[in-house]
C-alpha positions, -999 to +999 in steps of 0.1 A: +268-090-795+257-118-815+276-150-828+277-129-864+296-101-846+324-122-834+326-137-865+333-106-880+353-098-856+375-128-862+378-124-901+390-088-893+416-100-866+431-123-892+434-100-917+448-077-890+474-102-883+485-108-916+492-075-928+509-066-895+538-097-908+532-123-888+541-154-894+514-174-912+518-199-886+511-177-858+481-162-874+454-182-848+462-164-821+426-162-809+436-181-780+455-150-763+425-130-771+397-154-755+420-163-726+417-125-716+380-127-725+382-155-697+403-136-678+381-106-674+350-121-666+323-108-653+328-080-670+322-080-704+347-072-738+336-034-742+345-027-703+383-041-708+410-016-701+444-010-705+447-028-669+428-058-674+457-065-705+484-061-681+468-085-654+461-110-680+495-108-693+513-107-659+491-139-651+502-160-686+542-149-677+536-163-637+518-190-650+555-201-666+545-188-703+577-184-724+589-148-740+582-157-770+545-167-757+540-131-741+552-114-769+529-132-794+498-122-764+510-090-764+506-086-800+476-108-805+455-085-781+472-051-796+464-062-831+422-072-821+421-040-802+434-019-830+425-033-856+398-061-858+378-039-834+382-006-850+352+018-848+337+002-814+363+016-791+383+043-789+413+032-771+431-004-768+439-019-738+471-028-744 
């Protein structure tokens, strides 16, 4: 996938976020979703599954991330799953 399919991608996330209520402050929470991007390598976005979440977000709480931090993951990466990247898969990872 191209640059201009992330992009799109991105746009739809933050829409995503902001009807789910989040805080507009919290709305850049692309960070959770490229550190499991990171976190998943070699494999590539379409191959992550419901495991590959878990690990990532079992590695951000041993890392010493706070609740709150996990929490906000947790819903970052439910929110792009569902939502920004509707119509490409058919399940979420987390």
């Amino acid at each position: 996938m191209g640059a201009s399919g992330w992009d799109t991608r991105w746009v739809r996330f933050r829409v995503a976020v902001k009807l789910a209520g989040v805080e507009p402050m919290m709305h850049d929470c692309r960070g959770w979703v490229w550190g499991i991007l990171v976190s998943i390598r070699p494999k590539k976005f379409a191959q992550a599954e419901l495991g590959d979440a878990e690990g990532y977000l079992q590695k951000l709480a041993m890392a010493g991330k706070e609740i709150w931090q996990l929490k906000q993951a947790d819903e970052a990466l439910k929110i792009f799953y569902q939502e920004a990247d509707h119509g490409r898969r058919t399940g979420r990872p987390t």
